[in-house]
C-alpha positions as CSV (number, residue, x, y, z in Angstrom):
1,X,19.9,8.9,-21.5
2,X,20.7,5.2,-21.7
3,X,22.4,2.4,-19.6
4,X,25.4,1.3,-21.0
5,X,25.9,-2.6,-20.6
6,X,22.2,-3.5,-20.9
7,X,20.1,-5.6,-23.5
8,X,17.5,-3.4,-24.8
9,X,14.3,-3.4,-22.6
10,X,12.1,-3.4,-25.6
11,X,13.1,-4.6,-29.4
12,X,11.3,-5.0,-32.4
13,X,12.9,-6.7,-35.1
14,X,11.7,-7.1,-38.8
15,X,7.8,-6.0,-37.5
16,X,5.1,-6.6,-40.0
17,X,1.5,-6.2,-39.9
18,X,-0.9,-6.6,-42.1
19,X,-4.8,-5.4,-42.3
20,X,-6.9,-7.0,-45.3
21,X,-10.4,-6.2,-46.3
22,X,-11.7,-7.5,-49.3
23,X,-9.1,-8.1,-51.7
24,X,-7.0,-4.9,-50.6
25,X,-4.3,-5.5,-47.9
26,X,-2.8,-2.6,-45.9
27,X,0.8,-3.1,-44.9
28,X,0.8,-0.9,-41.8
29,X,4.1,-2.3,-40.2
30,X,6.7,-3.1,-43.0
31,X,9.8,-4.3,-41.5
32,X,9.8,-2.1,-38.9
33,X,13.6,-2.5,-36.3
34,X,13.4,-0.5,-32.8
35,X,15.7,-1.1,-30.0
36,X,14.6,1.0,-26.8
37,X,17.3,0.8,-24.0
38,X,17.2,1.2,-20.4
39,X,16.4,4.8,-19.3
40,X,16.4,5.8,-22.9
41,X,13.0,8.1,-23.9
42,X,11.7,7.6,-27.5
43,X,9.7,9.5,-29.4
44,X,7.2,8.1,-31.7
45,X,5.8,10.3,-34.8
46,X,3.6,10.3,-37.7
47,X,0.5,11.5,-39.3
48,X,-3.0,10.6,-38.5
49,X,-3.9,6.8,-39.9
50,X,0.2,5.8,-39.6
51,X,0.2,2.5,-37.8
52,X,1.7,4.7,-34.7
53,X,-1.2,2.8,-31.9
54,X,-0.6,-0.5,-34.4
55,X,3.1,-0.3,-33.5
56,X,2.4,0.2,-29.8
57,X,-0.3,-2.6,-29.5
58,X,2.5,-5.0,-31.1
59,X,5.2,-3.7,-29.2
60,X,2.6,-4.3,-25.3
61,X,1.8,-7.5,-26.6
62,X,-1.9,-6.5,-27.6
63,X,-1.7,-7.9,-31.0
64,X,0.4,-10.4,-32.6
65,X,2.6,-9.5,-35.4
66,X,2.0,-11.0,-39.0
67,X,5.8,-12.1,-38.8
68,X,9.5,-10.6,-36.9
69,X,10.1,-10.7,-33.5
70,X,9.2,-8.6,-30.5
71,X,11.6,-8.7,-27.9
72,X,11.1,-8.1,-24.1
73,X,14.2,-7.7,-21.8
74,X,16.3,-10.1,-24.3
75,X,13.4,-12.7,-24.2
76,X,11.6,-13.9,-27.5
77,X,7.2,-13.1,-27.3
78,X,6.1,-15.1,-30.7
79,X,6.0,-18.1,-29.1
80,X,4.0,-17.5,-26.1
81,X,0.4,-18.4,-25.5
82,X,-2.3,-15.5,-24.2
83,X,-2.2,-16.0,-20.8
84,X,1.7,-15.6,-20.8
85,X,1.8,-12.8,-22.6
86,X,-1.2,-11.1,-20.2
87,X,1.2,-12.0,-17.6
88,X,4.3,-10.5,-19.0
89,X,2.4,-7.4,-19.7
90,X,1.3,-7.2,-16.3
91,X,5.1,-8.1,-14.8
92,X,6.9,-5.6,-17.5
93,X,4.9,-3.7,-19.4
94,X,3.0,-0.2,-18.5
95,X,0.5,1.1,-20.4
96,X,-0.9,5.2,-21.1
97,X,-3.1,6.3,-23.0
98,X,-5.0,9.7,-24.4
99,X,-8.1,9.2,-22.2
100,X,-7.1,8.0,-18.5
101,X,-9.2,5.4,-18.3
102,X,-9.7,5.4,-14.8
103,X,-12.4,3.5,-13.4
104,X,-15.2,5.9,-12.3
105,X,-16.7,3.9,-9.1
106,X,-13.0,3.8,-7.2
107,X,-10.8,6.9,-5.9
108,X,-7.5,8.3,-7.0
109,X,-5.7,5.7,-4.3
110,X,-7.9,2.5,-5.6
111,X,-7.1,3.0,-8.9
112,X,-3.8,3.0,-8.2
113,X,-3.9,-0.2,-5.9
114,X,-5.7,-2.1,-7.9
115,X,-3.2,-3.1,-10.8
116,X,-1.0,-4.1,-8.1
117,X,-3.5,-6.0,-5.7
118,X,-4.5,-8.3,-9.7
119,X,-0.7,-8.7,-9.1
120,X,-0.8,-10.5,-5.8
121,X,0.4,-7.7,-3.8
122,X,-1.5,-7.3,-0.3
123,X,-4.3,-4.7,0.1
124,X,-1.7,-2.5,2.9
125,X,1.4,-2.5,0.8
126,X,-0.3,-1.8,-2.4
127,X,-2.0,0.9,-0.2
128,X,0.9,2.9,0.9
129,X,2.6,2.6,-2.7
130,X,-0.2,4.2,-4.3
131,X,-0.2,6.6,-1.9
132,X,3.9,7.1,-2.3
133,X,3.6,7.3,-6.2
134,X,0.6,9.9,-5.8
135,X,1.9,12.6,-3.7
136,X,4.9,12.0,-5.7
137,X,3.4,13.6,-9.0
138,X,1.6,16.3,-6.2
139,X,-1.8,14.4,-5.4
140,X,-1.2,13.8,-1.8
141,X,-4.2,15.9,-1.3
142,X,-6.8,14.1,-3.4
143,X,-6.6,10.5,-2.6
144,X,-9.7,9.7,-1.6
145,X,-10.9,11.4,-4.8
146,X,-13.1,9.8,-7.5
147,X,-12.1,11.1,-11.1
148,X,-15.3,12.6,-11.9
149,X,-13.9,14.9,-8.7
150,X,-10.2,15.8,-10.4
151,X,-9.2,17.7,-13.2
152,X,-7.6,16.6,-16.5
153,X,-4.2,17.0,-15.6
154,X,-4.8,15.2,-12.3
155,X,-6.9,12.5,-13.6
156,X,-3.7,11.8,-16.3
157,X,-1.5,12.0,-13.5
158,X,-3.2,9.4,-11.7
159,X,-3.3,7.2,-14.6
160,X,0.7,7.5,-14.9
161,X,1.4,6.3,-11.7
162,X,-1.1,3.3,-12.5
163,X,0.9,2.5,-15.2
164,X,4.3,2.5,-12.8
165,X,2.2,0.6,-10.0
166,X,3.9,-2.6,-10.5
167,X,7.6,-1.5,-11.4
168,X,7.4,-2.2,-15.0
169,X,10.4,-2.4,-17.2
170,X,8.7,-0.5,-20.1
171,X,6.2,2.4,-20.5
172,X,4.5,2.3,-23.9
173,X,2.2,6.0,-23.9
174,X,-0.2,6.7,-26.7
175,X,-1.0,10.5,-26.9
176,X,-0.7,11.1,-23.2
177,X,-0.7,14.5,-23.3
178,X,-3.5,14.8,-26.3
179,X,-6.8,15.4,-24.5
180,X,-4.6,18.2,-22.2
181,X,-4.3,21.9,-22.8
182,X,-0.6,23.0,-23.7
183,X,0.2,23.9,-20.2
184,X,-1.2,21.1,-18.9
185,X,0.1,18.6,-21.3
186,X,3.7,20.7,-20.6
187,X,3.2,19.8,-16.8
188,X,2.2,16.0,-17.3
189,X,4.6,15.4,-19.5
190,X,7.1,16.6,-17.4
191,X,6.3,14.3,-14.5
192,X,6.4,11.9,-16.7
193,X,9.8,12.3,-18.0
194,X,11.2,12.5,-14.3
195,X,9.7,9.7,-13.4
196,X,11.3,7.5,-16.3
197,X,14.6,9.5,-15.9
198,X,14.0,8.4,-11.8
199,X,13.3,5.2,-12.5
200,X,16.0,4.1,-15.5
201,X,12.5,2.2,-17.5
202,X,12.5,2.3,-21.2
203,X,9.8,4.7,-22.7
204,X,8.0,4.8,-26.1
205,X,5.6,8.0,-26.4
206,X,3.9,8.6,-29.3
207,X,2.6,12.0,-30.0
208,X,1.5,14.7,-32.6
209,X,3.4,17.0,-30.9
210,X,6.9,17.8,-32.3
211,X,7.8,20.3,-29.5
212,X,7.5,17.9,-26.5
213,X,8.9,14.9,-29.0
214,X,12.0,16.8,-29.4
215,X,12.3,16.9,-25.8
216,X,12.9,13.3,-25.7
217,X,15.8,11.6,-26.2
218,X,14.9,10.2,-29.9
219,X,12.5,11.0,-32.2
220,X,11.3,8.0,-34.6
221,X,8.8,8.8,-37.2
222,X,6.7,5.7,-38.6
223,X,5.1,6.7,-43.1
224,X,4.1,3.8,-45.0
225,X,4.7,0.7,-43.0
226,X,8.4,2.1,-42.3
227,X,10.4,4.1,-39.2
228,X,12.9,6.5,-39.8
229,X,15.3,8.5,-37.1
230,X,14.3,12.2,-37.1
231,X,17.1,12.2,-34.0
């Protein structure tokens, strides 16, 4: 599902990236073009060693291409210095990974308020949103919980909402469901396609899986510095 009218949340345009050791250089981006729209879910595949968490550290800002253009709600990134782009991470960008991630020492709710409070939201309102998003994906009852205190699935669950805390724009996910078991991961990923369907964000999901990727709206798969549509 997409947005008709809108600029593309997310765009990559002629990516490149390049890895050199020695003498040898390693084109793991080669020209790679992506435009992810408003509400639209994207699938992200490719074997082991592809580029696949290369591609999503470009596309969140967490490394700089070797040259092209990475675009964020119609605005240009190259030219931006490293506190802008932590801030425009912060202000549009959401972030999941395979392992949650969660800091150990703070409950379910903390962890949930605390993306928002480095935000400049006050401690109350950034309080009951946690607490909104959470029983939202069925945690009402675990709060005050620590992680080491909730399962897999919940401790993915909370790391989701984290990732929503501050209303990004775009959700980038690497292997969200990978540490999971299959009914699990089934379960997990299904909140999380609600919530983007809910929301109308722009989602990138990469994932070994085939069976959930073709779930998804498209399916992308990045081989040898290149993305090709599967769907």
């Amino acid at each position: 599902m997409t947005l008709e009218g809108y600029e593309p949340a997310l765009e990559l345009r002629d990516v490149r990236r390049v890895f050199r050791q020695g003498n040898v250089e390693l084109a793991v981006l080669n020209g790679v073009d992506l435009a992810l729209e408003p509400g639209e879910i994207v699938a992200l595949v490719g074997p082991s060693g592809a580029g696949k968490s290369t591609m999503l550290h470009v596309a969140g800002l967490l490394e700089r291409p070797d040259s092209g253009a990475v675009m964020v709600n119609g605005a240009e990134c190259g030219g931006l210095s490293d506190e802008q782009r932590t801030l425009l991470r912060r202000r549009s960008l959401g972030f999941v990974y395979q392992f949650h991630h969660l800091l150990p020492e703070f409950s379910a709710l903390e962890n949930v308020m605390l993306p928002q409070m480095i935000a400049g939201v006050a401690r109350g309102a950034a309080r009951e949103k946690a607490a909104d998003l959470l029983d939202r994906v069925g945690l009402a009852a675990r709060l005050t919980h620590r992680p080491a205190r909730l399962s897999g699935g919940e401790q993915q669950r909370v790391a989701i909402v984290r990732a929503l805390a501050n209303d990004p724009q775009v959700l980038l996910a690497d292997e969200p469901t990978g540490n999971l078991d299959h009914n699990t991961a089934d379960d997990v990923m299904a909140t999380l396609i609600e919530i983007v369907r809910d929301t109308g964000l722009a989602a990138l999901i990469a994932t070994h899986n085939l069976d959930l990727a073709y779930r998804l709206d498209r399916v992308v798969a990045l081989a040898d510095g290149q993305l090709s549509a599967l769907s």
